[in-house]
C-alpha positions in Angstrom: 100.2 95.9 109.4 98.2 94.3 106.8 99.0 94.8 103.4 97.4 94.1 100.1 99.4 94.3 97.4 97.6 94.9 93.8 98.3 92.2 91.1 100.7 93.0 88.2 99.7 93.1 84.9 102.5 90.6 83.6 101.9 87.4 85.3 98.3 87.5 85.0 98.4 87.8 81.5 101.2 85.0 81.3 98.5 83.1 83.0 95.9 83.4 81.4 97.5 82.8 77.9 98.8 79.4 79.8 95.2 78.3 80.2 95.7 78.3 84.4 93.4 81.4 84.8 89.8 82.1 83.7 89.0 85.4 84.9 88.6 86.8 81.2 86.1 88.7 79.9 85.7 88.1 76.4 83.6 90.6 73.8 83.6 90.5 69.9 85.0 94.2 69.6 81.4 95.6 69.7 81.4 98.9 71.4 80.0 98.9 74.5 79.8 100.8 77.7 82.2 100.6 80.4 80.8 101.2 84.0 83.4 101.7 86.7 81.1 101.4 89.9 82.8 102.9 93.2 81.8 101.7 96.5 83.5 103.7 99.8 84.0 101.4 102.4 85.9 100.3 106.0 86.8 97.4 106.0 83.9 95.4 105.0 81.2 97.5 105.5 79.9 101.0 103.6 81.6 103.9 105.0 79.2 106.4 106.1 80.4 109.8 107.1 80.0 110.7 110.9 79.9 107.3 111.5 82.5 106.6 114.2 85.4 103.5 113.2 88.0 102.3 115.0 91.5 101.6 113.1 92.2 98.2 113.1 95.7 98.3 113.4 96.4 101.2 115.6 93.2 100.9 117.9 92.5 104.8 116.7 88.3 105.7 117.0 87.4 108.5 114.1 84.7 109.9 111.9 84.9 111.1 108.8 83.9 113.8 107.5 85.0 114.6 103.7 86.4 111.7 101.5 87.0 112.6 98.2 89.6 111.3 95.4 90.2 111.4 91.8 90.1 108.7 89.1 91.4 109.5 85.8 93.4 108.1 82.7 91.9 104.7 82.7 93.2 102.0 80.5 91.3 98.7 79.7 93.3 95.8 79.2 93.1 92.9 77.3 94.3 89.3 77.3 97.0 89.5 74.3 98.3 92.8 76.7 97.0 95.0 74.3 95.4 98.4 75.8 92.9 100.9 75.5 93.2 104.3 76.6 90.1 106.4 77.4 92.0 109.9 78.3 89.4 112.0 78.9 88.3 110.6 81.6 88.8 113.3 85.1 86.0 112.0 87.9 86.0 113.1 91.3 84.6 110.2 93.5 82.9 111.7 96.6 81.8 110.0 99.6 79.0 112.8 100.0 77.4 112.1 96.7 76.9 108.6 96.1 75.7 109.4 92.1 79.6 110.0 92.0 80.9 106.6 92.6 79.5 105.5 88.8 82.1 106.0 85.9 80.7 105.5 82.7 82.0 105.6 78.9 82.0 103.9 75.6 84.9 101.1 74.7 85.1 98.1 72.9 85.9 95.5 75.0 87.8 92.7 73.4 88.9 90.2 76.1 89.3 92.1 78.7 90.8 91.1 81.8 92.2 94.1 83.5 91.6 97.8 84.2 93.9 100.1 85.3 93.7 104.0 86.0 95.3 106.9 87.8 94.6 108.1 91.5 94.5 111.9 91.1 95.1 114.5 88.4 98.4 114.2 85.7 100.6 116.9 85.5 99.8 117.8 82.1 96.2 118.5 83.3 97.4 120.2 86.4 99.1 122.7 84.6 97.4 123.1 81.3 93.5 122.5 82.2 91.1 122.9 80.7 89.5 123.2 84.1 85.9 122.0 83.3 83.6 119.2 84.8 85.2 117.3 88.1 88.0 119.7 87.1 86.1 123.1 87.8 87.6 124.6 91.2 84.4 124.8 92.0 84.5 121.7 93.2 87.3 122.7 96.1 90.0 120.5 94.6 91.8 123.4 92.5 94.6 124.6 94.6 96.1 126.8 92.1 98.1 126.9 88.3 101.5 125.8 89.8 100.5 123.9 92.6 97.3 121.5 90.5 94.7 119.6 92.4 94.2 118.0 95.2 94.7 114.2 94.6 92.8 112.8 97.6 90.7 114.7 100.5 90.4 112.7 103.8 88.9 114.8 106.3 87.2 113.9 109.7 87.7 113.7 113.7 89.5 111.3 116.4 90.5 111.7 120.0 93.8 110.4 118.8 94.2 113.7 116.8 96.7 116.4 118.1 95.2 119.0 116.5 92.4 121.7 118.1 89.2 119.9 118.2 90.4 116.9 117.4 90.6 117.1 113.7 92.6 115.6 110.9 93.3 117.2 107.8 94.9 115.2 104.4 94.8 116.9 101.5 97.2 115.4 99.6 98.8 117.1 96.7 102.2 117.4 94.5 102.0 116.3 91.1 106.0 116.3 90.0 109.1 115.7 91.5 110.2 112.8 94.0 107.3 113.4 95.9 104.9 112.9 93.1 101.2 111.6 94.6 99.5 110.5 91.2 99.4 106.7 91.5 98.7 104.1 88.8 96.4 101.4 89.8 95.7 98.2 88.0 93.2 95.4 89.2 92.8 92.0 87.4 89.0 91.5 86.9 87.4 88.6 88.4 84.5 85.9 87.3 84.2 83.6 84.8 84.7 84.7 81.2 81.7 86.4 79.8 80.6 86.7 76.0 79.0 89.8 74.7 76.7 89.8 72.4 78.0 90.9 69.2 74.7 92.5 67.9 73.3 93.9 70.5 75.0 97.2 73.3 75.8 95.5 76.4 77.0 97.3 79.6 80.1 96.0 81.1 80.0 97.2 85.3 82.6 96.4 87.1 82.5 96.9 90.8 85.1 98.4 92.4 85.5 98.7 96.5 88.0 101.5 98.0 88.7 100.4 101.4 89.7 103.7 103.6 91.1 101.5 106.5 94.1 101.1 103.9 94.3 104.6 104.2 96.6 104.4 107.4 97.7 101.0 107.2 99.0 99.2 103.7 102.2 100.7 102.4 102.9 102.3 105.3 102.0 102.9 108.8 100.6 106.1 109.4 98.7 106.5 112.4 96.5 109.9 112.8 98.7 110.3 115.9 101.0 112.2 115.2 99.8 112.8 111.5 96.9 114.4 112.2 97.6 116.5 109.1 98.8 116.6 105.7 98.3 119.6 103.3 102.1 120.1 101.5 103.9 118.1 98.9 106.5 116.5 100.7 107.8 112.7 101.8 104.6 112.1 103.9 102.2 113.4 101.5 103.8 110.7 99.0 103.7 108.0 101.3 99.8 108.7 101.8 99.8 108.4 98.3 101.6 105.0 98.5 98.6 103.6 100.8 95.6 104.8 98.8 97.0 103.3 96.0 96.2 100.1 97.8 92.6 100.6 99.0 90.6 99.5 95.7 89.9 96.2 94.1 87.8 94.9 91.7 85.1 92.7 93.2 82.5 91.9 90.5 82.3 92.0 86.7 78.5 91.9 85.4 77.4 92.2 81.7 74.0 94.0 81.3 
C-alpha cells in the first residue's frame, strides 16, 4: 500500500526559521491574487474520464465517469505561523469542467510557505447555507437541510465491481459525528523563495495535483471489490474520506 503522508505545519515552520529550508515565498504584504490551480490526475498522468486505469495496488481495471469534490475554507500560511483565512471560499472541482480546477481570490501574501484548506463542505454551511454558487443544488451535490452536501463524488465502472453493470458509486457524505468526512489538508509550497513586487499586482499560482489512485490505496485499502459503493455516513464513508485527504500536493509555485 503506498502511502503519502502530507507534511505538518509545525516542523516545516521550525525549519524554515532554522535556516535548513528555503521553500518560502516571500511578498511585502501587497495584496495580490491567489490562484489555487487543480489538476485531476492517476498516477502521473491527467485523468481523463472513460479512459480505462488499472489500480496499482489491487490490479483492479476502471473508468471513471464523474469525479467531483469540494475545496473550501482555505488558509494561507506564513513563515512566523501566522494565518490567513479566506472563508468564503465554497468551489466544486469537477473533472468534467476543466475551467473548475482554477481557484482564484485576493490575499496578501507575506511569506508564505504553506496552504491549507478543507475537503468538502463545514457543518455550519451544511446546515445554514446560503446555498448559492458551487453551493446551489443545482449542481447535484445538495442532499438535503439535515443531511448537507456531498463531500466527494467518484463515480465510474470496473469488472471488479459487484454491482449490476459493473458500476461503483461513492458519494461520500456526513458532516458531524465520529464519522465526520470534512478533511483538512495542508501542503508546504515548494521552489525557491520568491519576492513580489511591492508596487505592482502580482498573481501568486500555485499548482496543485489530486491523485485519484490515492483514492483506494493511502490511508486505507479499499479495493472497489467489495466496495463497489458508498452513499451513507458511516465508518467506510469516513475512511474514504481519510484517503482523499491524501491525493493532493502542491507541485509548483509561480509568480505572474
Amino acid at each position: 500500500m503506498a502511502i503519502r503522508q502530507l507534511i505538518p505545519v509545525l516542523p516545516l515552520l521550525c525549519c524554515v526559521a532554522l535556516g535548513s529550508c528555503k521553500k518560502e515565498l516571500s511578498a511585502s504584504g501587497n495584496p495580490t491574487t491567489i490562484e489555487l490551480v487543480f489538476t485531476d490526475k492517476f498516477e502521473l498522468g491527467p485523468l481523463v474520464l472513460g479512459t480505462t486505469y488499472v489500480d496499482p495496488d489491487f490490479g483492479e481495471p476502471f473508468s471513471v465517469s464523474v469525479f467531483k469534490y469540494y475545496i473550501s475554507n482555505v488558509q494561507l500560511i506564513s513563515k512566523n505561523g501566522a494565518t490567513v483565512n479566506i472563508p468564503s471560499i465554497y468551489h466544486l472541482v469537477d473533472a468534467a469542467d476543466t475551467t473548475t480546477g482554477i481557484v482564484s481570490f485576493p490575499a496578501a501574501a507575506d511569506s508564505l510557505v504553506a496552504i491549507s484548506f478543507l475537503v468538502g463542505v463545514d457543518s455550519t454551511r451544511d446546515l445554514n447555507g446560503p446555498r448559492t454558487g458551487d453551493l446551489d443544488p443545482a449542481k447535484g451535490m445538495f442532499l438535503s437541510p439535515s443531511a448537507g452536501y456531498i463531500m466527494a463524488d467518484l463515480e465510474g465502472s470496473s469488472p471488479a465491481s459487484t454491482q449490476p453493470g459493473f458500476s461503483f458509486t461513492y458519494k461520500i457524505e456526513g458532516f458531524n459525528g465520529p464519522d465526520n468526512t470534512v478533511r483538512k489538508v495542508t501542503l508546504a509550497l515548494p521552489g525557491l523563495p520568491v519576492t513580489l513586487n511591492p508596487i505592482l499586482p502580482d498573481t501568486v499560482q500555485i499548482s496543485i495535483d489530486a491523485d485519484l489512485a490515492k483514492w483506494f490505496s493511502s490511508a486505507h485499502d479499499l479495493p472497489i471489490n467489495p466496495n463497489s459503493v458508498c452513499i451513507t455516513p458511516g465508518p467506510l464513508a469516513a475512511q474514504y474520506a481519510d484517503n482523499y485527504a491524501q491525493m493532493f500536493i502542491a507541485r509548483n509555485v509561480q509568480v505572474k
